[in-house]
C-alpha positions as CSV (number, residue, x, y, z in Angstrom):
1,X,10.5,-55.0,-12.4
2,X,13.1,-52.8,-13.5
3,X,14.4,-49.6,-11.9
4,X,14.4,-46.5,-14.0
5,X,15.1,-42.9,-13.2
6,X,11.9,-41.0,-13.6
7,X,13.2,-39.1,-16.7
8,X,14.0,-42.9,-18.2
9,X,10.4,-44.0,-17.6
10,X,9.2,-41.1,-19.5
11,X,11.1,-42.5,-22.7
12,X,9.4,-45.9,-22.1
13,X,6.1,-45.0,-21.8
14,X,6.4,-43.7,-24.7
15,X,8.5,-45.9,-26.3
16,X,5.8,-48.8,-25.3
17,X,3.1,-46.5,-27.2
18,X,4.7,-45.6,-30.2
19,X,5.5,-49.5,-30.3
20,X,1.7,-50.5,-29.9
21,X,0.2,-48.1,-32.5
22,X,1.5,-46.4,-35.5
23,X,-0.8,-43.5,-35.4
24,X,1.4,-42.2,-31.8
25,X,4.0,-39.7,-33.2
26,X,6.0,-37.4,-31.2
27,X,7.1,-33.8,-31.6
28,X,8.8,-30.9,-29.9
29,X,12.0,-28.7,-29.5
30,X,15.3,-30.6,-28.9
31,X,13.4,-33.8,-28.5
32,X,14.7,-36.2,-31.3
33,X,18.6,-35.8,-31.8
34,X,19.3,-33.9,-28.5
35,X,17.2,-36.7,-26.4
36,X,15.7,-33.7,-24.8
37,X,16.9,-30.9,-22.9
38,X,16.4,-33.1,-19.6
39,X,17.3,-36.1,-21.4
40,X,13.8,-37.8,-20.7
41,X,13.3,-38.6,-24.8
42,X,16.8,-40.4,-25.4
43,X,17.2,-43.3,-27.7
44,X,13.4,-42.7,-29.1
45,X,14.8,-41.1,-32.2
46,X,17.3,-44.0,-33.2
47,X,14.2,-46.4,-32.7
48,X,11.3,-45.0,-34.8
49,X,12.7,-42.3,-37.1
50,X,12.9,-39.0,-37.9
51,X,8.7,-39.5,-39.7
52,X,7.1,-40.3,-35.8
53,X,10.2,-38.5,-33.9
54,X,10.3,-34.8,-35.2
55,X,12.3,-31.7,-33.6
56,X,10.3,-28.7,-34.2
57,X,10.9,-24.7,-34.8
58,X,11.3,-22.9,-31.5
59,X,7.2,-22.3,-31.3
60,X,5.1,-23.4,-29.0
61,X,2.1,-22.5,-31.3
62,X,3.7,-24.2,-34.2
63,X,4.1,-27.2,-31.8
64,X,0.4,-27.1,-30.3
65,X,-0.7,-26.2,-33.7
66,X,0.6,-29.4,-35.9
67,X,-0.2,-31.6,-32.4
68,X,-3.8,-30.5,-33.3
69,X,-3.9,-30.9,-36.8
70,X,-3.0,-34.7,-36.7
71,X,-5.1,-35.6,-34.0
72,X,-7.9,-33.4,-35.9
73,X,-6.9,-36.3,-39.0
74,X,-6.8,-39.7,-36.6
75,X,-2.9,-39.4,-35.6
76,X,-2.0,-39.6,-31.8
77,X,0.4,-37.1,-31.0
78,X,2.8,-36.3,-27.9
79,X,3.7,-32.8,-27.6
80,X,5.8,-31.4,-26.0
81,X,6.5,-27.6,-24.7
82,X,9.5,-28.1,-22.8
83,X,8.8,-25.5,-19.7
84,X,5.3,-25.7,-18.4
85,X,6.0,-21.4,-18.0
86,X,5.6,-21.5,-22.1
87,X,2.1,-23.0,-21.9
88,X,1.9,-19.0,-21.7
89,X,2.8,-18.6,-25.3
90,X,0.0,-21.5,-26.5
91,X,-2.6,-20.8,-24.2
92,X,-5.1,-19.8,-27.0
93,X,-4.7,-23.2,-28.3
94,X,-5.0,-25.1,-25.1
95,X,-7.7,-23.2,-23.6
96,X,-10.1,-22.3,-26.5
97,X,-9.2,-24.9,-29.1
98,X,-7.6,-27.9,-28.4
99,X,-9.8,-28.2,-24.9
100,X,-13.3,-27.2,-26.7
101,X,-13.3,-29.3,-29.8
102,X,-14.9,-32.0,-29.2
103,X,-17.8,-29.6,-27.3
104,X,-17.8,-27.4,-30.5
105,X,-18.5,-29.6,-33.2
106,X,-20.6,-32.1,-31.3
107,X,-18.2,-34.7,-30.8
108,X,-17.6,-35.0,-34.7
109,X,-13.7,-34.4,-33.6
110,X,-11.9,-35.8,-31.4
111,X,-8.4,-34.8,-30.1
112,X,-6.6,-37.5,-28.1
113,X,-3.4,-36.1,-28.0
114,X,-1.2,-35.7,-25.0
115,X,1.0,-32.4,-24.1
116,X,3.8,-33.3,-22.2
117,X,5.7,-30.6,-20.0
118,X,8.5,-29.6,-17.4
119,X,6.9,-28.8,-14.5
120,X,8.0,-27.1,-11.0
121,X,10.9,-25.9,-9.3
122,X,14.5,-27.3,-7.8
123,X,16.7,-26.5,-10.7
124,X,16.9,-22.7,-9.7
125,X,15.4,-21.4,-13.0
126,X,13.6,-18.2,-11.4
127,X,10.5,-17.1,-12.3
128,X,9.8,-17.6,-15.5
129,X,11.0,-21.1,-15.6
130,X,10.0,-22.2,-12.6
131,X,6.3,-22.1,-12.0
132,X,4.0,-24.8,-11.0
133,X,1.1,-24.3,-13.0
134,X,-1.1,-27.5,-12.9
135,X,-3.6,-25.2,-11.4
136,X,-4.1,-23.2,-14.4
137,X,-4.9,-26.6,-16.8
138,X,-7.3,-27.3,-14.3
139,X,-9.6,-25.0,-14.4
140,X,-10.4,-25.0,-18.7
141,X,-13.2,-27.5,-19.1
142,X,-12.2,-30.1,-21.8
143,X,-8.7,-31.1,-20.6
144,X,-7.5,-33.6,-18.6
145,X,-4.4,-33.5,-15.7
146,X,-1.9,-35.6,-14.5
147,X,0.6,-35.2,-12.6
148,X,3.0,-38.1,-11.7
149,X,5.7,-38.7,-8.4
150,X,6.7,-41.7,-9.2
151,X,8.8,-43.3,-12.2
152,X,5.9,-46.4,-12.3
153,X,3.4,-43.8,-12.3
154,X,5.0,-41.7,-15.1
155,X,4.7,-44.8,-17.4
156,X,1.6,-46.0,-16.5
157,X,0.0,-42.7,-16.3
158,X,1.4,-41.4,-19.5
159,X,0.4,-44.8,-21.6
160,X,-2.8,-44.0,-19.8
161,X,-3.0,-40.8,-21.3
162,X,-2.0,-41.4,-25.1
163,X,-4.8,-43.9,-25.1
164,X,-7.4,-41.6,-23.6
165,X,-9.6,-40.1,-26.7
166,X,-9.0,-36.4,-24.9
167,X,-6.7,-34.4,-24.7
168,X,-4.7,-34.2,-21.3
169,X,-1.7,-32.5,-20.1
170,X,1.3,-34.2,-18.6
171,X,3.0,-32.5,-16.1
172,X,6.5,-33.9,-14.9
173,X,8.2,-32.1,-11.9
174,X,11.5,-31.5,-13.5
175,X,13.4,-31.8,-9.5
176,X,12.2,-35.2,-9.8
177,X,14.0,-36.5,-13.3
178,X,16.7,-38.6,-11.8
179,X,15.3,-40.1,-8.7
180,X,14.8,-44.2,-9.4
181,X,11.9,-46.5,-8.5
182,X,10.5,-49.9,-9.7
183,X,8.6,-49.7,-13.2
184,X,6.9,-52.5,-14.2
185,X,8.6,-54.1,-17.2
186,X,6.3,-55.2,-20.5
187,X,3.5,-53.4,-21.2
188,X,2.1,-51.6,-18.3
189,X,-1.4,-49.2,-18.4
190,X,-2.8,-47.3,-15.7
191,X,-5.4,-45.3,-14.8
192,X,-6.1,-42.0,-14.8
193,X,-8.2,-40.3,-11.7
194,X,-7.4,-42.2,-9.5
195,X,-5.8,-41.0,-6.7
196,X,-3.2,-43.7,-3.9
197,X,-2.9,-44.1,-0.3
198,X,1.1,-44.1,0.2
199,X,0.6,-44.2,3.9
200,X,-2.1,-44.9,6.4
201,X,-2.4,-42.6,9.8
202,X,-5.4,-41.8,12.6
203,X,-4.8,-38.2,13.1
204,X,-5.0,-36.1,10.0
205,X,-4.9,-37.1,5.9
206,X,-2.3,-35.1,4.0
207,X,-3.2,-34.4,0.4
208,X,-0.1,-33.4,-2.1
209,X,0.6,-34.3,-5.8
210,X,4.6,-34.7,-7.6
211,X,7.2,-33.5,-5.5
212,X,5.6,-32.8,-2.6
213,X,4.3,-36.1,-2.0
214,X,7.7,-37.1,-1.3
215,X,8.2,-34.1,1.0
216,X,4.6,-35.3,2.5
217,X,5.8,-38.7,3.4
218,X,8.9,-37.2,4.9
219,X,7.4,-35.1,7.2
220,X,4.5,-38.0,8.0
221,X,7.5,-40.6,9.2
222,X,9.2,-37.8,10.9
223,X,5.9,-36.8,13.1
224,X,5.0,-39.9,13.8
225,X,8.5,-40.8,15.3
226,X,9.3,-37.8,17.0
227,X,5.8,-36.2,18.2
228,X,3.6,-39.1,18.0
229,X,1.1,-37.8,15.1
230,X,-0.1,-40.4,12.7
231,X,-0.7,-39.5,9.4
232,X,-2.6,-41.1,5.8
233,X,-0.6,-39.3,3.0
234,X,-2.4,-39.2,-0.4
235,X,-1.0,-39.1,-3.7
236,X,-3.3,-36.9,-5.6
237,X,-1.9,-38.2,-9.4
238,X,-4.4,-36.8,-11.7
239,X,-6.6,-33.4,-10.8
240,X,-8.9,-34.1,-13.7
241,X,-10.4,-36.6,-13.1
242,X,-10.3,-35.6,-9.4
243,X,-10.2,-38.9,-7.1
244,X,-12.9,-37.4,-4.4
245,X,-13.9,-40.4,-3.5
246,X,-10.8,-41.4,-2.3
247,X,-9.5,-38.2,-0.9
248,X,-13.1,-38.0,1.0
249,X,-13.1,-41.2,2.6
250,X,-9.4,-40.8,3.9
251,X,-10.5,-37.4,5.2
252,X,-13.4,-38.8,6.7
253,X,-11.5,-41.6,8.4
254,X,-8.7,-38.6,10.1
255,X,-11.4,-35.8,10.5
256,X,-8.5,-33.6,9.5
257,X,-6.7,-32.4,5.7
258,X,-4.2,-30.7,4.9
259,X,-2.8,-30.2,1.3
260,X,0.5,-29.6,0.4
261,X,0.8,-27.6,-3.0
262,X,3.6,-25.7,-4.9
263,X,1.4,-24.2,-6.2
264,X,1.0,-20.2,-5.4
265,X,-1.8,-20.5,-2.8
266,X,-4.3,-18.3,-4.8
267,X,-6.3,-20.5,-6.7
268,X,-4.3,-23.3,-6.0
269,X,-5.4,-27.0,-6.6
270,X,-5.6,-27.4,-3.0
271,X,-8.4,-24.6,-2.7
272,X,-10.9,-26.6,-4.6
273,X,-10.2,-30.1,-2.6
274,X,-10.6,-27.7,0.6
275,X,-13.9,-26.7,-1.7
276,X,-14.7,-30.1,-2.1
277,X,-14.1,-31.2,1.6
278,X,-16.0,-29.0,3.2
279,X,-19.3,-29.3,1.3
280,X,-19.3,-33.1,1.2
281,X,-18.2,-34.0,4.6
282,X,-18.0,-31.0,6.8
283,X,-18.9,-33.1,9.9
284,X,-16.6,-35.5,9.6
285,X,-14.2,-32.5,10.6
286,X,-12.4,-32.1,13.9
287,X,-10.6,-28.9,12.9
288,X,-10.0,-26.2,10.0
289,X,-8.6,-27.5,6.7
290,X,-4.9,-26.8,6.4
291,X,-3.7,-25.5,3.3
292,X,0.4,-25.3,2.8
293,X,1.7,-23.8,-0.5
294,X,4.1,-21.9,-1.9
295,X,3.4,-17.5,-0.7
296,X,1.6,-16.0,-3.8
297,X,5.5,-14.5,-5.3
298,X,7.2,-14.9,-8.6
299,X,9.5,-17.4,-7.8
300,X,13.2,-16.8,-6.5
301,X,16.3,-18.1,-8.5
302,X,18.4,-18.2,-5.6
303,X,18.9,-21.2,-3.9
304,X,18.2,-20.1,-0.4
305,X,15.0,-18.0,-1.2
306,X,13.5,-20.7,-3.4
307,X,13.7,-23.0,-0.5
308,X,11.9,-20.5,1.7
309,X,9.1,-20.4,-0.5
310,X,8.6,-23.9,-1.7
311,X,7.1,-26.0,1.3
312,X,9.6,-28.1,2.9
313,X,9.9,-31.3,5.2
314,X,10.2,-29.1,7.9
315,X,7.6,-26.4,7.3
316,X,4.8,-29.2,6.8
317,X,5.8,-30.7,10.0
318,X,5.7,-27.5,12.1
319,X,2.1,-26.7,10.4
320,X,0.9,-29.7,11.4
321,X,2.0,-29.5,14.7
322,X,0.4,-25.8,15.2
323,X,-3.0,-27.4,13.9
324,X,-2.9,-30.3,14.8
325,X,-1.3,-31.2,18.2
C-alpha cells in the first residue's frame, strides 16, 4: 500500500478510470492546467490530454450541461463544480434532469456520470463557500451520495462511482485534502452503500460521515479513557444507498445513537437515520436519540466562530456525557 494525501487519491481514482475505459473524460474549472484549485487533479492533464482532460467556462450549467450531453451519447464523465455552495447555480440540472432521466424516458437513457465537489468547512470561506450540503442531494430521488473520510475510501469509492450506471455526487470535505492514509495500490473498487465499523463500544453507537468521523473517533478514545464510556463509531460513507442494516444492528447492539453532522440540524442527514432508528428498532432503545450538528446559521468566516458552530472533539464528548452517563 501506498500513502497518499486524500487530495492525491482523488487524482488516482480517477487516473485508474480514465486508464480502464476510454469513454471516462473529465471536465471542470481550473481542473486540467491549474491541477485544480485544491490541487486534487494534478498530473491528469499531462497524462491523457487536453480531448478527456478539459478546463471549462466559469458555468456550472455549462459544466453540468456538457457532463449530461455525453453520458446522454455513451461517454462517462467526471464533473466537477468546484464548491459544493455552486450546486446552487445547477440545481435545475441536478434535481429535475440529470436525477430523473432515466425515470422519464423509461430507462431508454442512462446517465452514469459522476459530479465531483468541495465539500464542508475548515478553510474559513464563510458562508457561501462553506456549506455542507450532502443533505440537499439526498433528498432528489434518482441520485446517488457519497461521501468519503478516508484517502482509501476516496479511491475506492469514487472508481465505485464512475462505474455505477447512475448518476452520483461526490462529496470531498475540503478540511480533509492533505491528511495521508494507506490506499491500496493497482486497481482498487469499492462499494457504494455500505457503511464501516471504525470502532467497536457497549454503551452508545456514534453515527458521522467525512470529517466528523475523525472528530467521532477522537472523542470515542477520549471517553473511553477518561470517563469510562465505550463507544461503536460508524462511518456512514454513502447516504444513498443508506447502509441501515449496518447502522441498525450497531444501534441495536448499544441501545443508544447519536449522529454527528455538519450539517445545519434542520433537515440534516442525521434526522432521517434518527427517522429510520426509531421506526425499525425503537425497543432496542435505552434513551433518546442524540443528534449533534452544526446550529441552523449561515456559516461564520472567522476562525473562532466557525469552530463554535461546527461540532468539535470536545462538544461531542460533553453531549455524550449529558445523555449518556
Amino acid at each position: 500500500m501506498a500513502e497518499l494525501t486524500y487530495r492525491d487519491a482523488v487524482a488516482a481514482g480517477i487516473a485508474q478510470e480514465m486508464e480502464r475505459d476510454e469513454n471516462v473524460v473529465f471536465l471542470g474549472e481550473d481542473i486540467a492546467a491549474a491541477g485544480g484549485v485544491f490541487k486534487a487533479t494534478v498530473g491528469l492533464l499531462e497524462k491523457f490530454g487536453p480531448k478527456r482532460v478539459r478546463d471549462t467556462p466559469i458555468s456550472e450549467q455549462a459544466i453540468l450541461g456538457a457532463a449530461m450531453g455525453a453520458a446522454m451519447t455513451g461517454l462517462r464523465p467526471i464533473a466537477e463544480i468546484m464548491f459544493s455552495d455552486f450546486l446552487a447555480v445547477c440545481w435545475d440540472l441536478v434535481a429535475n434532469e440529470i436525477a430523473k432521466t432515466r425515470y422519464m424516458t423509461n430507462g431508454q437513457i442512462s446517465l452514469p456520470l459522476v459530479i465531483r465537489t468541495a465539500n464542508g468547512s475548515g478553510s474559513r470561506f464563510g458562508a457561501q463557500h462553506s456549506q455542507a450540503v450532502e443533505n440537499w442531494a439526498m433528498a432528489i430521488p434518482g441520485i446517488k451520495v457519497v461521501a468519503p473520510a478516508f484517502p482509501a475510501d476516496v479511491k475506492g469509492l469514487l472508481a465505485a462511482a464512475v462505474r455505477d450506471p447512475d448518476p452520483v455526487l461526490f462529496f470531498e470535505q475540503k478540511s480533509l485534502y492533505s491528511m495521508k492514509g494507506e490506499v491500496p495500490d493497482g486497481e482498487y473498487v469499492d462499494e457504494l452503500g455500505t457503511a464501516r465499523v471504525l470502532r467497536r463500544g457497549k454503551d452508545c453507537t456514534i453515527v458521522a460521515l467525512a470529517s466528523m468521523v475523525h472528530r467521532a473517533l477522537d472523542a470515542a478514545a477520549f471517553l473511553e479513557k477518561e470517563h469510562g464510556i465505550s463507544c461503536t463509531v460508524v462511518d456512514v460513507r454513502s447516504l444513498v444507498p443508506l447502509d441501515t442494516q449496518t447502522i441498525l444492528a450497531e444501534v441495536a447492539l448499544t441501545g443508544r445513537l447519536v449522529t454527528v453532522e455538519e450539517n445545519p440540524r434542520l433537515c440534516g442527514w442525521g434526522a432521517e437515520i434518527a427517522s429510520i432508528v426509531a421506526d425499525e428498532c425503537f425497543w432496542n432503545l435505552d434513551g433518546p436519540i442524540v443528534r449533534i450538528t452544526t446550529p441552523h446559521i449561515p456559516l461564520p468566516s472567522a476562525d473562532e466562530l466557525e469552530d463554535h458552530a461546527i461540532p468539535s472533539v470536545e462538544r461531542i464528548v460533553r453531549e455524550i456525557r449529558e445523555k449518556i452517563d
